[in-house]
C-alpha atoms as a printed R data frame, in Angstrom:
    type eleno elety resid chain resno       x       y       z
1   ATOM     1    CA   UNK     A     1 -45.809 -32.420 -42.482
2   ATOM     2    CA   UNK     A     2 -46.641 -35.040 -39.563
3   ATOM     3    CA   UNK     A     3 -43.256 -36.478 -39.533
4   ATOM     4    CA   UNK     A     4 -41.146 -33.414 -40.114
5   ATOM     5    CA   UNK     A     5 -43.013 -32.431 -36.894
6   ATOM     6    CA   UNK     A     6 -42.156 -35.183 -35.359
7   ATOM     7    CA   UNK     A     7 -38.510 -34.612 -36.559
8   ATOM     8    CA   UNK     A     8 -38.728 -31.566 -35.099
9   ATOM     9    CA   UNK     A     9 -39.656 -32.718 -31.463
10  ATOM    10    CA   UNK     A    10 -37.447 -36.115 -31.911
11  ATOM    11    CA   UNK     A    11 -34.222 -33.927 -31.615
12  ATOM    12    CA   UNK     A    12 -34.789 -29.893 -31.432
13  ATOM    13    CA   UNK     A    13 -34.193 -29.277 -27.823
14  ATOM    14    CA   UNK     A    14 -34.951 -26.139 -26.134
15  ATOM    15    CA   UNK     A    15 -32.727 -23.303 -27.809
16  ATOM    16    CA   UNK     A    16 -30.774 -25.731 -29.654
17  ATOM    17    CA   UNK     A    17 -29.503 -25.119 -32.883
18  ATOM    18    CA   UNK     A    18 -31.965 -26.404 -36.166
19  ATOM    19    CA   UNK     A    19 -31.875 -30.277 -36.997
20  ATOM    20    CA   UNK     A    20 -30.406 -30.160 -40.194
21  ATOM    21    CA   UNK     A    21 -29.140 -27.014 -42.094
22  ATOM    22    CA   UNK     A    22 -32.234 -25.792 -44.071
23  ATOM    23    CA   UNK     A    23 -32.014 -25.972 -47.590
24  ATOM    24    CA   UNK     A    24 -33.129 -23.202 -50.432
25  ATOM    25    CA   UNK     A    25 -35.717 -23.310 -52.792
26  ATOM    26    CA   UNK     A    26 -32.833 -23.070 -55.307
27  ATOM    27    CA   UNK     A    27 -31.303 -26.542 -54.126
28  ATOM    28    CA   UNK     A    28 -34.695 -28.013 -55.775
29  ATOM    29    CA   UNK     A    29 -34.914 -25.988 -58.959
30  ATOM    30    CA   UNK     A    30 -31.376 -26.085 -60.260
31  ATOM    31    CA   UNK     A    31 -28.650 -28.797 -59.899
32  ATOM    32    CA   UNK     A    32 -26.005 -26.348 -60.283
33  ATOM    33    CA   UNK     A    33 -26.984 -24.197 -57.854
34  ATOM    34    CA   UNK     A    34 -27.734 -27.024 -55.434
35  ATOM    35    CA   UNK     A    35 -23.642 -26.920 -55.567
36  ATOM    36    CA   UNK     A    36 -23.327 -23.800 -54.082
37  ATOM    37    CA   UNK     A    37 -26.190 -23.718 -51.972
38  ATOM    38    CA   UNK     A    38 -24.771 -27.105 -50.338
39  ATOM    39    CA   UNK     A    39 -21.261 -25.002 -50.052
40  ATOM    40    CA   UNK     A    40 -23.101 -22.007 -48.250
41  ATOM    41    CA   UNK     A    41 -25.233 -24.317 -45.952
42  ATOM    42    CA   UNK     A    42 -22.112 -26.203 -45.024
43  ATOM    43    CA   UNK     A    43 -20.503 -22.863 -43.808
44  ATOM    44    CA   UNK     A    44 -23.764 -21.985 -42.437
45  ATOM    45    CA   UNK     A    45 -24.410 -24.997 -40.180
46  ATOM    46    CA   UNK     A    46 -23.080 -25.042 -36.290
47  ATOM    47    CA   UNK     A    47 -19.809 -25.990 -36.141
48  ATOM    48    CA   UNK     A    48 -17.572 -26.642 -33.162
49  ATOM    49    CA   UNK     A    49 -17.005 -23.117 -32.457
50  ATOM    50    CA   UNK     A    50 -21.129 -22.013 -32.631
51  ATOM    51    CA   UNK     A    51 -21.674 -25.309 -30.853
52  ATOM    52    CA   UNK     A    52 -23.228 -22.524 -27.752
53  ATOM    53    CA   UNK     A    53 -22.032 -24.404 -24.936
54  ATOM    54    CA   UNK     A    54 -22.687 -27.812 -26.396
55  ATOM    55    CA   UNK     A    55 -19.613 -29.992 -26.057
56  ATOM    56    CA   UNK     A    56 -18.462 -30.957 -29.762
57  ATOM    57    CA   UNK     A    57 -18.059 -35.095 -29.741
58  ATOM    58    CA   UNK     A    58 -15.722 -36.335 -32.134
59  ATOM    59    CA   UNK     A    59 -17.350 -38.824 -34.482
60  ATOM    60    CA   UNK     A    60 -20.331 -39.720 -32.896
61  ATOM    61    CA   UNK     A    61 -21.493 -41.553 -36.102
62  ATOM    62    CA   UNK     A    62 -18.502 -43.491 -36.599
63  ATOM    63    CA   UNK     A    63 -19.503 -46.502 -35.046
64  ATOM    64    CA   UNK     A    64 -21.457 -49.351 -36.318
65  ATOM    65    CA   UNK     A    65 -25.331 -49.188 -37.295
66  ATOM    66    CA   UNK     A    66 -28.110 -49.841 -35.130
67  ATOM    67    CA   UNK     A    67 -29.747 -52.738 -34.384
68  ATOM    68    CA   UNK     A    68 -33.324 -53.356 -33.488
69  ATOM    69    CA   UNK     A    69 -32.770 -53.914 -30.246
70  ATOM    70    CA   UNK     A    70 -30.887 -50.883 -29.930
71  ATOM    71    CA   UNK     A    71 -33.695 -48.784 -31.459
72  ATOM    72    CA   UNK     A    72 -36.370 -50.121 -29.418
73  ATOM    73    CA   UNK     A    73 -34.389 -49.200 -26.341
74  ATOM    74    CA   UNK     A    74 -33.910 -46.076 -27.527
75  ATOM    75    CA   UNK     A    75 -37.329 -45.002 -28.145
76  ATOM    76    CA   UNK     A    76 -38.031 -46.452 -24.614
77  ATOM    77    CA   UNK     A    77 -35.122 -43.659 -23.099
78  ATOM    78    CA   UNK     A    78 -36.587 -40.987 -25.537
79  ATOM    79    CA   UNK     A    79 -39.548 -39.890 -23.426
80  ATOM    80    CA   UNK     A    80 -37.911 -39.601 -20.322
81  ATOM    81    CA   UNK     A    81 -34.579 -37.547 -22.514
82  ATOM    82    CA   UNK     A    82 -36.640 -35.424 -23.985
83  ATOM    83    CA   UNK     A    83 -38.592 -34.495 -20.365
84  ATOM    84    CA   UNK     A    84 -35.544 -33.553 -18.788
85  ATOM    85    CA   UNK     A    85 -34.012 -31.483 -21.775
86  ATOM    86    CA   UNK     A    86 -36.745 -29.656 -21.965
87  ATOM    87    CA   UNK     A    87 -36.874 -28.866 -17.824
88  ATOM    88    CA   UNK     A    88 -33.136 -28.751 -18.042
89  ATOM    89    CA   UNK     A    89 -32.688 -26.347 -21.333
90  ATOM    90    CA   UNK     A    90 -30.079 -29.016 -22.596
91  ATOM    91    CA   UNK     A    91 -28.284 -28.947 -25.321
92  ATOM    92    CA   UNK     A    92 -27.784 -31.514 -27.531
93  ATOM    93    CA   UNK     A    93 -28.145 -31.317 -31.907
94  ATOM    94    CA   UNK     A    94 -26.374 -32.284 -35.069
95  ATOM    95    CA   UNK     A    95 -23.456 -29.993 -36.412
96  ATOM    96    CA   UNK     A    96 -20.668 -29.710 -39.184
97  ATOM    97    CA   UNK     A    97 -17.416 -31.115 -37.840
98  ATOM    98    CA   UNK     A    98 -14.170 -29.341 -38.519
99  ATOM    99    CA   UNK     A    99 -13.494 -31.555 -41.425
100 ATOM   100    CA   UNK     A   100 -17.180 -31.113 -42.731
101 ATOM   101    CA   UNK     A   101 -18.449 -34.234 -41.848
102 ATOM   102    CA   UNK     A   102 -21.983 -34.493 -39.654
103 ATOM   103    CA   UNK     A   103 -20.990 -35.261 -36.210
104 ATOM   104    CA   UNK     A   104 -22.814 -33.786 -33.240
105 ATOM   105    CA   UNK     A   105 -22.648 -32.196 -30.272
106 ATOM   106    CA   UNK     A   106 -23.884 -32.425 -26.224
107 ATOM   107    CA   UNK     A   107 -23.379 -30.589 -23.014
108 ATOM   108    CA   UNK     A   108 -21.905 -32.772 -20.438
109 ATOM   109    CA   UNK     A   109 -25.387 -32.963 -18.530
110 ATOM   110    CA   UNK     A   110 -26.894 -34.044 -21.448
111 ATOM   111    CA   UNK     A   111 -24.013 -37.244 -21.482
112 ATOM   112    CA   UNK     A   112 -24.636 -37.699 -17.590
113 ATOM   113    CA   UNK     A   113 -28.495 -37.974 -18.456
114 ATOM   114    CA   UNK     A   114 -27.925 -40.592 -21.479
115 ATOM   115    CA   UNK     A   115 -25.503 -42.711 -18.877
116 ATOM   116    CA   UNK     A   116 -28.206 -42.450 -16.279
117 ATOM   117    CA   UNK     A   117 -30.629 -44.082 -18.807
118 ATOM   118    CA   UNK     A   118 -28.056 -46.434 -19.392
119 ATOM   119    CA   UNK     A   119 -26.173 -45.174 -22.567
120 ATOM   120    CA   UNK     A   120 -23.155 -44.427 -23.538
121 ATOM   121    CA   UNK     A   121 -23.632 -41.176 -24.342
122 ATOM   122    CA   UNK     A   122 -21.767 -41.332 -27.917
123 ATOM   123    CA   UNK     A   123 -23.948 -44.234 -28.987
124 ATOM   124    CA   UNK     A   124 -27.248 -42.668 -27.146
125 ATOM   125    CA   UNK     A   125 -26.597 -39.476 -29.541
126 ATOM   126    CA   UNK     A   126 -26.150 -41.621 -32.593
127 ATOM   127    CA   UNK     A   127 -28.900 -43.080 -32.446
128 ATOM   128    CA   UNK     A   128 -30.411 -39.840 -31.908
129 ATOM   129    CA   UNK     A   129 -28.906 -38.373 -34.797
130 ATOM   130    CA   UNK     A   130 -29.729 -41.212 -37.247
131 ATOM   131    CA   UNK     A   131 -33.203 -41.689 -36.093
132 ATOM   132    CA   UNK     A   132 -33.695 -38.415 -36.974
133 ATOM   133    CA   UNK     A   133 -31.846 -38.714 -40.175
134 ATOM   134    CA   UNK     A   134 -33.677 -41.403 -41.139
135 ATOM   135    CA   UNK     A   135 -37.496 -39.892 -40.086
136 ATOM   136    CA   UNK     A   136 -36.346 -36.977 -42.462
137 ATOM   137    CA   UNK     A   137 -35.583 -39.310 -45.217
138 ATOM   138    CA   UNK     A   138 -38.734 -41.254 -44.806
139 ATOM   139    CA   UNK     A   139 -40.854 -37.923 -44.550
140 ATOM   140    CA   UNK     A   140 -39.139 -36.169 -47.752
141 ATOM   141    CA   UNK     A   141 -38.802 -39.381 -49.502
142 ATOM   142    CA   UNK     A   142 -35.356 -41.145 -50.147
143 ATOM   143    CA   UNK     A   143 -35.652 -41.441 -54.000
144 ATOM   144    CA   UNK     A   144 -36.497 -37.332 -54.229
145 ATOM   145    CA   UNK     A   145 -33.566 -36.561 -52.230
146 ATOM   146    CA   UNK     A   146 -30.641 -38.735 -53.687
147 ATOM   147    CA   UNK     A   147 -32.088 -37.839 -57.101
148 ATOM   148    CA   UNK     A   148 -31.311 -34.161 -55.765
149 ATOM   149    CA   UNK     A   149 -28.247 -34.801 -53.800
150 ATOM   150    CA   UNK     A   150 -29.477 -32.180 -52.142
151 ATOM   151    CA   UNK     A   151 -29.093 -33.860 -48.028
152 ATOM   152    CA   UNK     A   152 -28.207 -31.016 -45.094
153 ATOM   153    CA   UNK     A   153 -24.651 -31.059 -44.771
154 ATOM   154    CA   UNK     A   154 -24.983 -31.892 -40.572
155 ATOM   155    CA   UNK     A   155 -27.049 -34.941 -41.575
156 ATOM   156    CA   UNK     A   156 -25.310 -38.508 -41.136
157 ATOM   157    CA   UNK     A   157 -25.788 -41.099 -43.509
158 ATOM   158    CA   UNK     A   158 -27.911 -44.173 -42.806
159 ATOM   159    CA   UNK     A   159 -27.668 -47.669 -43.913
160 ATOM   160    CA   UNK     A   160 -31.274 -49.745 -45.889
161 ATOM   161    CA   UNK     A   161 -31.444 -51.123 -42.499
162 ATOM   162    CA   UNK     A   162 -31.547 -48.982 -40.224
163 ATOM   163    CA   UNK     A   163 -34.093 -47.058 -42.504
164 ATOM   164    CA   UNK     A   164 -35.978 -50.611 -42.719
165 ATOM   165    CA   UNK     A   165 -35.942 -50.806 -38.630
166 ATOM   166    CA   UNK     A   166 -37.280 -46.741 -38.492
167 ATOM   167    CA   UNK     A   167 -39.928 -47.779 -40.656
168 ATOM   168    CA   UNK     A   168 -41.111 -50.604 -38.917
169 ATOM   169    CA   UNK     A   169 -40.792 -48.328 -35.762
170 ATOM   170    CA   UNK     A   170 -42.280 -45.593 -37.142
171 ATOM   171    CA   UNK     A   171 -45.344 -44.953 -34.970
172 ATOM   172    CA   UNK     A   172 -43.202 -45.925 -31.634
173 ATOM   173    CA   UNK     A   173 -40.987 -43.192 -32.459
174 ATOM   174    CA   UNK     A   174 -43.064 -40.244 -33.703
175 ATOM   175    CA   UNK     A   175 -44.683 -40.890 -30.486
176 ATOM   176    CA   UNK     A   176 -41.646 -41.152 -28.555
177 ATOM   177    CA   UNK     A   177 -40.206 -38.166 -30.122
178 ATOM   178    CA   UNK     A   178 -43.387 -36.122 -29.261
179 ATOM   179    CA   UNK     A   179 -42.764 -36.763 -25.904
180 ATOM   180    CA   UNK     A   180 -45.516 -38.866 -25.281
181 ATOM   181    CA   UNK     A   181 -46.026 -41.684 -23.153
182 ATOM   182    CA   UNK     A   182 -43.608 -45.022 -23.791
183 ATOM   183    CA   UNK     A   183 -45.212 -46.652 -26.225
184 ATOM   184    CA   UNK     A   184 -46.185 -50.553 -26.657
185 ATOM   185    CA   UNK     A   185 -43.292 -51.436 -29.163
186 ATOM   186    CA   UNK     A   186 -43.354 -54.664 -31.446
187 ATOM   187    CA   UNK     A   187 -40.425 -56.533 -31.273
């Protein structure tokens, strides 16, 4: 419950739409109705039109995967994101594209904050995305879920590495995602 916490506070900005679609207690007992559950959740999740002001960003997560470096810088910029979104009500969080593939969506301050941190703001929110993607995988376990096939419909797919590089991180960014101070990172 720690991590999905953590989850929570890595990417749920103030009034900003859930991380990943929930799922039903259905999707776990039956693996035909996980089928139509997924079906329902996919209409369910924000799209581009329930974005809420959030800009929709074309295929934020097709780009390459993170590195280490990459991820350590991140959860160095994380803090100080997650200060201002939550003075500035930002908007930022995961959502269905138009052709029902995860993508994900910002408001335009949100970009300008991620380039002042020294991002480009597509690859800033990819990282954001997949980190919390991966934290989610590591907190409900990845064997239970692809034995349920069961994964939100707005979450992106990450590679063995990057979950290796979240699990060696793990403590850097469950603090980092909590807001906390920048934490002592091994690199």
């Amino acid at each position: 419950m720690t991590c999905m916490l953590a989850i929570l506070a890595l990417c749920m900005l103030p009034y900003a739409e859930p991380l990943f679609a929930a799922q039903s207690a259905a999707q776990k007992q039956n693996a035909q109705k996980q089928a139509g559950a997924r079906k329902r959740a996919a209409q369910s999740a924000p799209t581009a039109a329930t974005a809420n002001a959030a800009v929709p960003v074309p295929d934020v997560y097709a780009q390459g995967p993170f590195t280490e470096k990459e991820l350590v810088r991140f959860i160095e910029s994380m803090p100080l994101f997650l200060a201002w979104a939550r003075a500035s009500k930002a908007k930022a969080h995961p959502m269905v594209n138009a052709a029902g593939k995860p993508d994900f969506a910002y408001t335009p301050e949100a970009a300008a904050k991620a380039e002042e941190l020294g991002w480009e703001p597509k690859r800033f929110f990819c990282l954001l995305g997949k980190a919390a993607a991966a934290l989610y995988l590591v907190e409900e376990g990845t064997d239970r879920i692809q034995a349920l096939q069961a994964l939100p419909p707005d979450m992106p797919t990450v590679t063995e590495t990057e979950m290796a590089l979240v699990r060696k991180h793990l403590a850097s960014l469950l603090r980092a995602g909590a807001g906390g101070p920048p934490p002592t990172l091994a690199r």
